[in-house]
C-alpha positions in Angstrom: 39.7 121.3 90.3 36.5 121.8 92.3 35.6 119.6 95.1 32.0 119.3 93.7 33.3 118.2 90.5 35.0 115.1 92.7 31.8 114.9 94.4 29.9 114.3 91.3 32.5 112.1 90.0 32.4 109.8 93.1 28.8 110.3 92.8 28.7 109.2 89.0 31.0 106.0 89.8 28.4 105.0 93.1 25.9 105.1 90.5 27.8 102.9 88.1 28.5 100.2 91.0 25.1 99.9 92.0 24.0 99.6 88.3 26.6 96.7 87.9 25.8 95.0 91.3 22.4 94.1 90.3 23.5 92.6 87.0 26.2 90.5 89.2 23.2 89.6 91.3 21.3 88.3 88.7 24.3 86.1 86.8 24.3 84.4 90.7 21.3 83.7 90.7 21.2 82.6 86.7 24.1 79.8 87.9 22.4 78.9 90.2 19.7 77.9 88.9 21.6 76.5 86.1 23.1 74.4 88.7 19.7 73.3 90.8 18.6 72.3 87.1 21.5 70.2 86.4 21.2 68.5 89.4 17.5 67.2 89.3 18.4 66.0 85.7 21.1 64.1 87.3 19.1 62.9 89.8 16.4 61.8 87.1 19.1 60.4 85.1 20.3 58.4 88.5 17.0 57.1 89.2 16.2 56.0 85.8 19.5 53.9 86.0 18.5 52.9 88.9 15.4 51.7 87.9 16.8 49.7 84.8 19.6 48.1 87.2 16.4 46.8 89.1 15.0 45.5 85.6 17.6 43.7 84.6 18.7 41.8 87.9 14.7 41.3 88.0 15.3 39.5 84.0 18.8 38.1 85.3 16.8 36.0 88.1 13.9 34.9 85.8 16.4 33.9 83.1 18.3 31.4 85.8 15.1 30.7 87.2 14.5 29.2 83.2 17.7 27.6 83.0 17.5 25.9 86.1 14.0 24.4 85.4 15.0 23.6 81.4 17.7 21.6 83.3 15.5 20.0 85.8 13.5 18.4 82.6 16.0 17.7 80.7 18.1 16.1 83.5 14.4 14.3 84.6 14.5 13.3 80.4 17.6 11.7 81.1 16.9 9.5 83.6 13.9 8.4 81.9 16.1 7.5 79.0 18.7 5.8 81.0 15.5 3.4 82.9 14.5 2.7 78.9 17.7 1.8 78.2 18.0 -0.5 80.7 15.1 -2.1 80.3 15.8 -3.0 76.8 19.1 -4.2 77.6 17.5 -6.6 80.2 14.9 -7.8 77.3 18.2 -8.4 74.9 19.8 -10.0 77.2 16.7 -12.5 77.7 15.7 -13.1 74.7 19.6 -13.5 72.9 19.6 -16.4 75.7 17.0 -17.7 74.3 18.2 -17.6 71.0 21.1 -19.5 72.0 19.0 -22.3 73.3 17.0 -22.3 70.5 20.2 -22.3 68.1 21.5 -25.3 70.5 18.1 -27.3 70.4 17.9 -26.4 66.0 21.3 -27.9 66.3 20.4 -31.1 68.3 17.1 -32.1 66.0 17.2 -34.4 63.5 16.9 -33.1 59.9 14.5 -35.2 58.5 11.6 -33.6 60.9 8.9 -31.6 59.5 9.2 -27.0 60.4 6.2 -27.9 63.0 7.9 -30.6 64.6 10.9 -28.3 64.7 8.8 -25.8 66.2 7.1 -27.5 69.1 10.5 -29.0 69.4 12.0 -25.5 70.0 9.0 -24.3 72.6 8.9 -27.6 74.3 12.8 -27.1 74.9 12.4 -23.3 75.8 9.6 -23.7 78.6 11.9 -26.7 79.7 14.9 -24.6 79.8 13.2 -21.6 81.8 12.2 -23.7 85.5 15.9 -24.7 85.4 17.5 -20.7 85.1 17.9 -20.3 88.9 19.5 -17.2 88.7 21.6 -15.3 86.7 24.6 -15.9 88.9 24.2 -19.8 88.0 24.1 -18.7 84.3 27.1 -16.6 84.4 29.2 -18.4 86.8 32.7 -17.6 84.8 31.5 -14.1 84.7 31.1 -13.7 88.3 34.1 -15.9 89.4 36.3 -13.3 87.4 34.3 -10.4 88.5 34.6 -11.5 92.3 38.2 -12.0 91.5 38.9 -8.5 90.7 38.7 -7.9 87.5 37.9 -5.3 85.7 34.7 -5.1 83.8 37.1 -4.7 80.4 39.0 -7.6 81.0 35.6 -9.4 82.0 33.7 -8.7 79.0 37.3 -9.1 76.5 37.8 -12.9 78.5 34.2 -13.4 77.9 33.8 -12.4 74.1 31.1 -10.0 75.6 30.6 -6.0 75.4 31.1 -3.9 78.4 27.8 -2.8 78.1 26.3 -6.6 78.5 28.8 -7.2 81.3 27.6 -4.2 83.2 24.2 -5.0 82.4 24.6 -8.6 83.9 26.0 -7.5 87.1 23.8 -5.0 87.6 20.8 -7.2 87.6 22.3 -9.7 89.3 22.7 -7.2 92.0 18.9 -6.5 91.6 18.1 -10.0 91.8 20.2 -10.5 95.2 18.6 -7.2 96.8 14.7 -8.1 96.9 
């Protein structure tokens, strides 16, 4: 063969590899691209997340922030109840004492008597009876002598015939009694 044909044919396959290298070229820079696009939607997709992550600590912290003042009140609510509670214990306690000396004086009248002599009977006895109540310690002295004994607040109220609640009650306002 002829050197020109090798010449043309080393001609015709320069031709050929500079047609392909442009199309090589241009799948680059295709990928590329492909690439930079894939990575700002990741990066949108990152600071979206981000963003929501921020929103929900932010809904985390206001939801304790409820919780914690829900069980302020309710804790405040309590108290209130337990200071009611209290209180009405104390004014059972008072008046079943007076009961008792009303049931003692009903005992002590004569029969025969009229309800209204009965009744000024009963209130003459009851303003009697309240100048001589010292103190609750002098009213409950078996209580205390137990109590200062050791014993337990069970055994107290069982040797007593009392509840534990009306046991506790009686030494706490004895204690309130001694503190003012």
């Amino acid at each position: 063969m002829d050197s020109w044909i090798y010449i043309v044919l080393l001609g015709i396959g320069a031709v050929l590899y500079a047609l392909m290298l442009p199309k090589r070229r241009e799948e680059t820079v295709k990928s590329e691209q492909v690439v930079k696009e894939m990575e700002s939607t990741l990066e949108q997709y990152m600071g979206e997340v981000q963003l929501e992550n921020e929103q929900l600590l932010d809904l985390v912290g206001q939801m304790k922030q409820e919780q914690t003042a829900k069980q302020t009140a309710q804790q405040e609510q309590l108290n209130e109840m337990r200071h009611r509670l209290l209180a009405v214990e104390q004014q059972l306690a008072s008046t079943e004492g007076r009961l008792r000396s009303a049931e003692t004086l009903l005992a002590s009248v004569p029969v025969n008597i009229s309800a209204t002599e009965a009744a000024e009977a009963v209130e003459a006895a009851d303003k009697a009876s309240q100048p001589h109540i010292n103190s609750i310690k002098s009213r409950y002295t078996e209580l205390f002598d137990m109590y200062e004994a050791g014993r337990s607040i069970d055994m107290i109220a069982k040797s007593a015939g009392m509840q534990r609640g009306e046991v506790q009650l009686i030494i706490q306002l004895a204690k309130q009694e001694e503190s003012p």
